[in-house]
N, C-alpha and C positions, 0 to 999 in steps of 0.2 A: 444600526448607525443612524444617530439624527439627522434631518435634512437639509439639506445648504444654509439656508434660512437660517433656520437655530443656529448652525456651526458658526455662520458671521455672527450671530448677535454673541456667543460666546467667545470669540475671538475677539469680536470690539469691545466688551468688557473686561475682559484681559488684556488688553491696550490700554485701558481708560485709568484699571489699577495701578498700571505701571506708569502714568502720567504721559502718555501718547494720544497724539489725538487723530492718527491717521491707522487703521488696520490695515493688515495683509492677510490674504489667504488664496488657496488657489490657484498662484500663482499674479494674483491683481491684488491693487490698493482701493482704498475708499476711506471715507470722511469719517470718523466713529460713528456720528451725528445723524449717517445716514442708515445705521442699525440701532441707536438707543436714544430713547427719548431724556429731554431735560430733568425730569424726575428720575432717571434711572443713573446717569451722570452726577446727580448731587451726593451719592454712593457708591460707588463705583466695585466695591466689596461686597457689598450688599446684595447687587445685581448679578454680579457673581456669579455668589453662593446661589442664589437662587435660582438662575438661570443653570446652574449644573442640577439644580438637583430636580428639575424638568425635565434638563436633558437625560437624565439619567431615569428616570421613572418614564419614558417615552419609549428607549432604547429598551427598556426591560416587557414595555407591553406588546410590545413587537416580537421580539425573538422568542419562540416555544420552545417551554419546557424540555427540557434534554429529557427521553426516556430513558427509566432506569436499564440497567443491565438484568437480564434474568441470573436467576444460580446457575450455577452448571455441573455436572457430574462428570467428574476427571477421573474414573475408575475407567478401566480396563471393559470394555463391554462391545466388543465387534460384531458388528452385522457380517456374513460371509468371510471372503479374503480380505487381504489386509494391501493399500496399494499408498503407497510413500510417493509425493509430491516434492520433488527436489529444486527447487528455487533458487538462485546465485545472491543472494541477500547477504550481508557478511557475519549477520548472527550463525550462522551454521558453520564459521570459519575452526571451530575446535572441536566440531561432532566430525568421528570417523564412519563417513559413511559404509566403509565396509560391514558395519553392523548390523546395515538392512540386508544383508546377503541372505539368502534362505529362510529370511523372512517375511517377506511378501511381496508383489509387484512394485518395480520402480520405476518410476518415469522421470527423465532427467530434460533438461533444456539447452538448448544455442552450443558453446565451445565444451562443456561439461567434459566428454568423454576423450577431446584432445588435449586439455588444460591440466586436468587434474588424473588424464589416466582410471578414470571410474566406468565404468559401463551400464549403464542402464538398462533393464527389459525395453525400454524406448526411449527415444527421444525426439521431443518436440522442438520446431524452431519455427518462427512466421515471417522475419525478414527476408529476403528473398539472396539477396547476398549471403547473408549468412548462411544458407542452405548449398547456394554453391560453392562457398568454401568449404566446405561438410565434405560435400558432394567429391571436392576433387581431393579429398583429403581421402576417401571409399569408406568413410562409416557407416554411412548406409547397406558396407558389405556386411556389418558385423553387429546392427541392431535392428529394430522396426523404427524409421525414422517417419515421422508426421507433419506433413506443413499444409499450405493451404493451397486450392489451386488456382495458382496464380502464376504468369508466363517467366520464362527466364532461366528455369531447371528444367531440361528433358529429361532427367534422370528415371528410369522406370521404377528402380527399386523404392523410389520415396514414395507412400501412403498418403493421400491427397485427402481433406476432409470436403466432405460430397460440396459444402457450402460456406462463402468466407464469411467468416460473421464479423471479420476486422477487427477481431483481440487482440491480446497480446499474448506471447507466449505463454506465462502462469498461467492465467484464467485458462487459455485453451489447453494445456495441458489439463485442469482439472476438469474440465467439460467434456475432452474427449474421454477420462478415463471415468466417468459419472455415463455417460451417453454411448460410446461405440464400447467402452470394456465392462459396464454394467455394477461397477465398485461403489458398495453403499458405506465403506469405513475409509475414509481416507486422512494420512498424517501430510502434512505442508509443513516441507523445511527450510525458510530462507524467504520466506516470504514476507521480507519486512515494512514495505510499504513506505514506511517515512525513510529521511535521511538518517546520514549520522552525523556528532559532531567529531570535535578535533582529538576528543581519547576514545573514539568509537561507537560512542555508547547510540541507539537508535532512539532519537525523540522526534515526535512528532513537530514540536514547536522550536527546538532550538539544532533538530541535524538538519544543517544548511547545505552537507558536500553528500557528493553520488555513492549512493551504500552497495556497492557491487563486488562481489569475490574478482571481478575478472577485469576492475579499472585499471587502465595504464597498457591493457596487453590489446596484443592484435584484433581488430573488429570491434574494439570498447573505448571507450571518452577516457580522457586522460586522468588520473588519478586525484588531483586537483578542482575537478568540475563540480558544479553546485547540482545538488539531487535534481533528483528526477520526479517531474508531478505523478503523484499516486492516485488522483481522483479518477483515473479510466481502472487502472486496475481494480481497486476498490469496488466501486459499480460494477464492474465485469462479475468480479466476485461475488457478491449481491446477488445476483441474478443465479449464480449455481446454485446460491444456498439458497434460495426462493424455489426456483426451478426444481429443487431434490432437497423439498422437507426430509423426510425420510434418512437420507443418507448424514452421516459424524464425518466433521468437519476439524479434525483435531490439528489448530494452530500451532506449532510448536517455536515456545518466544526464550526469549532471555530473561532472567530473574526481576530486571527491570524494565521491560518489555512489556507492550502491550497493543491489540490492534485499533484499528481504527473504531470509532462507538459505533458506525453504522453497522459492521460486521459484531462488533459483540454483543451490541441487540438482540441477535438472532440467534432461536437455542440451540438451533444447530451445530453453530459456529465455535469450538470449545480452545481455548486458549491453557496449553500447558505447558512450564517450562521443563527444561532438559531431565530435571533428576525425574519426572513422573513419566517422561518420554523412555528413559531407561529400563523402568521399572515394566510400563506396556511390552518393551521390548523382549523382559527377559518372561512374560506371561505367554510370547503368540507362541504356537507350534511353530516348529520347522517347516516351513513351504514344501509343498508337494512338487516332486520334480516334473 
């Protein structure tokens, strides 16, 4: 972005065009006069044009080239077990989760297993509230529940991670199953990052409302609400995939989906949509009991 500076002098010639002799910007006014000199006013068009296309070639030697994306290899290729990251995003709203059954390790998050009636090998949650509602709801009788240790829950049977690192649920979900369960293949479902707009669809730049399976219901913002900033997730995320070269990152998006550029930068990080997501599915063995 150009500097205040330029921005008046381009704002005062765009006044000057329009036959005004006083600019606004900022919220303040001034003189034209006091951004463009008398040569520059006897053109008014002129100064313009020229003055954008300064602006514009200033603005471009500034911001660094976007790095490409690498290729990626969307086949079928697992390191070890297979452990499925289940995210509340609303892209995974028409995948039946029951598919991962005896397919490999599941880790689920927050209301998951009260909402939707799914059960998870675990579940993770970091709010602290929400753990207590968990808590007095007894799911912790009937999974391995993981949160942080942080005051508020005496509950014993909850799995405390030795140190809060202050994440969020996703990330900490994939970190603990990258670090305490030792999973170098992991799939991410629901993990959509930006918003959505008003037919659904998940765009980075135009979903404006909160993209959640669980908006409107008890312990979630109301259905209505403007998304949620994805730049902590993201960077969370970042960090796994830094942290565990090594380990497959397999995104699993919508046909018109797509993640954020910092994550797809990274070759770890492999972005598949559902019909390829099936196809892994019907290649893994049947999970060992």
């Amino acid at each position: 972005m150009a500097g205040r500076r330029a921005q008046w002098r381009l704002a005062a010639a765009k006044a000057a065009v329009q036959g005004k002799t006083t600019v606004t910007l900022f919220g303040k006014s001034g003189d034209i006069t006091a951004w463009l000199n008398p040569e520059q006013l006897k053109d008014p068009k002129k100064t313009l044009a020229e003055l954008e296309k300064i602006t514009k070639l200033s603005t471009k030697a500034i911001l660094p080239p976007a790095e490409p994306i690498p290729p990626k290899d969307t086949e079928y290729k697992p390191e070890g077990d297979v452990c499925f990251i289940i995210a509340n995003g609303e892209s995974r709203r028409n995948f039946d989760l029951n598919k991962l059954k005896d397919k490999g390790y599941i880790v689920g998050m927050n209301v998951l297993p009260v909402v939707e009636d799914f059960w998870p090998d675990m579940l993770v949650s970091v709010d602290i509230a929400t753990v207590k509602w968990l808590s007095e709801r007894d799911v912790p009788a009937r999974l391995e529940h993981w949160s942080y240790p942080r005051g508020g829950v005496k509950d014993p049977r909850i799995k405390r991670i030795a140190k809060d690192w202050g994440w969020s649920s996703g990330p900490t979900a994939t970190r603990i199953a990258l670090e305490y369960k030792r999973f170098k293949t992991l799939y991410i479902l629901g993990m959509d990052f930006f918003g959505i707009t008003p037919d659904g669809t998940v765009d980075e730049k135009k979903g404006n409302k909160l993209n959640n399976m669980y908006k409107g219901k008890e312990r979630y913002r109301k259905a209505n609400s403007d998304r949620t900033y994805f730049g902590n997730w993201m960077n969370q995320m970042n960090t796994n995939t830094s942290n565990h070269p090594n380990a497959k990152f397999y995104h699993v998006v919508l046909e018109n989906q797509r993640s954020p550029n910092k994550l797809a930068q990274k070759t770890n990080w492999i972005d598949i949509n559902y019909s390829i997501f099936e196809e892994h599915l019907q290649k893994m063995p049947k999970r060992a009991s």
